[in-house]
C-alpha positions as CSV (number, residue, x, y, z in Angstrom):
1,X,155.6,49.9,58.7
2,X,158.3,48.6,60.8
3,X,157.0,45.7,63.4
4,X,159.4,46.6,65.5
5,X,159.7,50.6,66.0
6,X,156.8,53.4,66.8
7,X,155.8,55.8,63.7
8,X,155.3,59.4,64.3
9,X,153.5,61.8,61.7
10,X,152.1,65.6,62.1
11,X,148.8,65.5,60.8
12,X,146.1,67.9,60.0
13,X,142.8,68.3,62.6
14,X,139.9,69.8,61.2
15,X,138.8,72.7,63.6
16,X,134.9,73.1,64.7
17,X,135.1,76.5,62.9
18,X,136.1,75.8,60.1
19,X,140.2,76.3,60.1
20,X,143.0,73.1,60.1
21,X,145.2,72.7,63.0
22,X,148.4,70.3,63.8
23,X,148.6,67.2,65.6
24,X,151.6,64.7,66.6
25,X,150.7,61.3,65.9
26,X,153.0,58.5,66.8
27,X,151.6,54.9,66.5
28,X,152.8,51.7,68.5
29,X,154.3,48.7,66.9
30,X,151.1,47.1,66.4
31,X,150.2,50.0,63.8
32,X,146.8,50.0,65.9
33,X,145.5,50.2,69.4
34,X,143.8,52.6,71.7
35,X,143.7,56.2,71.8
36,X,145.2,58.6,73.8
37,X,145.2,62.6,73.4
38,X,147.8,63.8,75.1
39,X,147.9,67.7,75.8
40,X,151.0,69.7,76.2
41,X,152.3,71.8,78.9
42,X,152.7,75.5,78.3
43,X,155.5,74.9,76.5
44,X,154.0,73.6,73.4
45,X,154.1,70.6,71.5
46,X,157.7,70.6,72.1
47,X,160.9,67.7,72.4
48,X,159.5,66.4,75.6
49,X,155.8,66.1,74.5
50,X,156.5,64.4,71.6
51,X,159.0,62.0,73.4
52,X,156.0,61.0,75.8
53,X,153.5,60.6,73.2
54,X,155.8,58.3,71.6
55,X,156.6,56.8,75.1
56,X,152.9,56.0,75.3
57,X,152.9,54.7,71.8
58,X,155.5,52.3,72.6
59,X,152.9,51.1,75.5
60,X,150.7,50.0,72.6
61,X,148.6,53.6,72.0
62,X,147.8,55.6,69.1
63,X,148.7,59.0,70.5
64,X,147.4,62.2,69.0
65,X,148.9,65.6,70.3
66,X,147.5,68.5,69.3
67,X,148.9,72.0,68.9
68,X,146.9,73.8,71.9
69,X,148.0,77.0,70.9
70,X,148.0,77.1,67.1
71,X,145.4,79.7,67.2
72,X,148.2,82.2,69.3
73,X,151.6,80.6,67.6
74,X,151.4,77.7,65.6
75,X,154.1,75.2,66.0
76,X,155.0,76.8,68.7
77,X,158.3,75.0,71.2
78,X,159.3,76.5,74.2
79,X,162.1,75.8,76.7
80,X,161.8,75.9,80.4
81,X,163.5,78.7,81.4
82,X,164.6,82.9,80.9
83,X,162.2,84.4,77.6
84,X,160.9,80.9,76.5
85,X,159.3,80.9,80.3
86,X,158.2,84.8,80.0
87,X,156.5,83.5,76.6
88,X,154.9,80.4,77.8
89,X,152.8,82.2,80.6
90,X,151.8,84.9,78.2
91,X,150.5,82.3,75.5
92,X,148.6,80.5,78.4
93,X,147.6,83.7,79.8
94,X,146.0,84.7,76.8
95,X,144.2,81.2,75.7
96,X,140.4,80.5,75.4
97,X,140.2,77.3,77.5
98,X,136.3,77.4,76.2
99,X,138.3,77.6,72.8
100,X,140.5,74.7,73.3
101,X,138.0,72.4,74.7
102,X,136.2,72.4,71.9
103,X,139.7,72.2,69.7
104,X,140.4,68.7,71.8
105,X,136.4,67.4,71.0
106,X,138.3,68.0,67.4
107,X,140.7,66.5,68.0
108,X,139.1,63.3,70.1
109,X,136.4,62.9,66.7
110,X,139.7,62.6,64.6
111,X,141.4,60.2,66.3
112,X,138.4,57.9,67.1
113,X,137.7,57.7,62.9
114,X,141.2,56.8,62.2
115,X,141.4,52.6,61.8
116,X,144.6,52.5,63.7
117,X,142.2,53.7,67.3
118,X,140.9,51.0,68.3
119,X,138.7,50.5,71.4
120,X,138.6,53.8,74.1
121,X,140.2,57.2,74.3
122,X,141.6,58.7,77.3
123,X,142.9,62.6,77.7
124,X,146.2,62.8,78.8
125,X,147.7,66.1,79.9
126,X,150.3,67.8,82.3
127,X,150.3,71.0,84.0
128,X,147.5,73.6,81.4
129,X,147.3,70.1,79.7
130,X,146.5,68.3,83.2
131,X,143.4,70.9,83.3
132,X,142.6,70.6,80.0
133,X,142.4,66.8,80.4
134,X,140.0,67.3,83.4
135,X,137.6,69.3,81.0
136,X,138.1,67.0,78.0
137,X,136.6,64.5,80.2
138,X,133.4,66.7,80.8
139,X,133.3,68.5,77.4
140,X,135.4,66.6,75.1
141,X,133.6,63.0,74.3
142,X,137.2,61.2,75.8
143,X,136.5,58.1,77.8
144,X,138.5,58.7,80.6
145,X,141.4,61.4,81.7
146,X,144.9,61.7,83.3
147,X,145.1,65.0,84.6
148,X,149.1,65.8,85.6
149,X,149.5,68.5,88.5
150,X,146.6,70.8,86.7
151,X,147.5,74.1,88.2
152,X,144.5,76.5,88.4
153,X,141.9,73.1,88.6
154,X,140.4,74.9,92.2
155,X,138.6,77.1,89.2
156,X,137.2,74.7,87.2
157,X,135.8,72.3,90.5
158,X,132.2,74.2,89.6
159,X,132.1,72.0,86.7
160,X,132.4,68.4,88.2
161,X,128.6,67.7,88.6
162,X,129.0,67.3,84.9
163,X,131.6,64.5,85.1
164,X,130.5,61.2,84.4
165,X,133.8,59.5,82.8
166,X,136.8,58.1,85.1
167,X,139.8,60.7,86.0
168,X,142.9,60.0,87.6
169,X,144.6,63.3,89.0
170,X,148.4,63.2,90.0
171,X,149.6,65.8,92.0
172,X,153.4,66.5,93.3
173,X,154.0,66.7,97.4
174,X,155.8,69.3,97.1
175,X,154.5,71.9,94.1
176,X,155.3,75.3,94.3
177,X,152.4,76.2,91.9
178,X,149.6,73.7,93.2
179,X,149.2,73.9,97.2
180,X,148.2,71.7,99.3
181,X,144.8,73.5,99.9
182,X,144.1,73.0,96.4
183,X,144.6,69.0,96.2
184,X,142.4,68.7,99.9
185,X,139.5,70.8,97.7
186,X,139.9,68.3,94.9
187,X,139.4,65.7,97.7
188,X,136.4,66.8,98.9
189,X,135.0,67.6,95.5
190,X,135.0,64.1,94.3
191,X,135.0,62.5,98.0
192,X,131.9,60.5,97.3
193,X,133.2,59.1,93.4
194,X,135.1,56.0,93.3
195,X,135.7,56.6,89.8
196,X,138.1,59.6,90.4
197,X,141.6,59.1,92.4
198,X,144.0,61.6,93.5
199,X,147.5,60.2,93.7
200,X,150.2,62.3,95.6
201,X,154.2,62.0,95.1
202,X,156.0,63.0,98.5
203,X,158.7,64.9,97.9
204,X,158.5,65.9,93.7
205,X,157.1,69.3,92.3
206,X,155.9,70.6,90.0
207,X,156.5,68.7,86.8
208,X,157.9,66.0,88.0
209,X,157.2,63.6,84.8
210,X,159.5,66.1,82.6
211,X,163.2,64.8,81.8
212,X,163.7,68.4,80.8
213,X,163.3,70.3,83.5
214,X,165.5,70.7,86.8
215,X,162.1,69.3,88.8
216,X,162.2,65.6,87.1
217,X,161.6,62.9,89.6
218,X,162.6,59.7,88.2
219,X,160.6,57.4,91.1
220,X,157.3,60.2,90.6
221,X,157.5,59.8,87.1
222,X,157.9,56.0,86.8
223,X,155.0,55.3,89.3
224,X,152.7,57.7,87.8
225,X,153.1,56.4,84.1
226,X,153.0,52.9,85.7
227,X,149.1,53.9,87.6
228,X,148.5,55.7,84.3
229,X,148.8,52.4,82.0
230,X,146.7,50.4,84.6
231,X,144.2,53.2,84.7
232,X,144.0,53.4,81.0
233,X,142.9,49.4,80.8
234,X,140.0,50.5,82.6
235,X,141.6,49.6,86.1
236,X,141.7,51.0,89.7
């Protein structure tokens, strides 16, 4: 292994029923550190999610990023826009989030026996991944969770009695799928834990942390992934 560059493998993840699944695993210089699972937008394990899993990696993380919807379309890469859209919403439409919680628990108990994780493992996710991420946290065995403008997380809030790990939620000003109603219930849901923050970007929608789509907001993006990195050192 080069000392110098980040190593990226798919890898096989034992399912909890029995089947195999993909996962994209890019390691950081070091060849070991801390784990993240980082959980794809709707779009699948595509260009974009493997760039940021080996963005993370280059942080000094042992990113694993499973194939959400392998049990629709495995392998499955999307773009952002005309069919590839039409086809993202129907694949997300038609997921078992029950399902796929217990795919990332999978996925978390793979990563954590690999030598190259070393120390905690946060869930990372952005849009269906940012609400996955949330219920990784409660379901999954991660550590701690990033959870990236998680539309449809108003329908999950039933569950946080059950949290007892860190989250950081990031949320766009300005999101044309998440309003501002939504973030104020998130507020008041976790009002009275100072282990979850809610960080709001003025003026960026809805995923802004994606360099492929028209709604990338380089200062959103940067300051996110910079509160993300001190959040995953176990800071405020």
């Amino acid at each position: 292994m080069s000392d110098s560059a980040v190593t990226t493998q798919w890898i096989d993840i034992p399912s909890h029923d029995g089947q195999t699944f993909k996962g994209y695993l890019a390691l950081p210089p070091a060849g070991k550190g801390p784990g993240i699972v980082l959980i794809q937008e709707i779009f699948g394990v595509n260009a974009h999610i493997r760039s940021v899993a080996e963005q993370y990696a280059q942080d000094g993380y042992v990113v694993l990023a499973p194939d959400v919807f392998w049990r629709q379309e495995p392998g499955v890469e999307l773009a952002y826009e005309g069919t590839d859209m039409d086809k993202a919403f129907k694949l997300v439409g038609d997921i078992d989030f029950t399902v796929a919680v217990k795919d990332l628990a999978s996925t978390t108990q793979v990563l954590r026996q690999r030598a190259e994780c070393e120390g905690d493992i946060t869930a990372i996710g952005y849009c269906m991944g940012g609400i996955l991420a949330y219920l990784a946290a409660i379901e999954s065995g991660v550590d701690r969770a990033a959870s990236f403008y998680p539309g449809g997380i108003h329908k999950h809030l039933d569950k946080a009695p059950r949290l007892d790990v860190p989250v950081q939620f990031h949320f766009a000003g300005n999101d044309g799928h998440i309003p501002a109603e939504t973030v104020d219930q998130v507020r008041t849901t976790f009002a009275d834990r100072d282990d979850v923050t809610i960080n709001v970007y003025d003026g960026a929608d809805h995923g802004f942390n994606c360099w492929a789509r028209s709604a990338y907001h380089r200062h959103a993006a940067a300051l996110s992934h910079g509160r993300t990195l001190v959040f995953l050192e176990g800071q405020d």
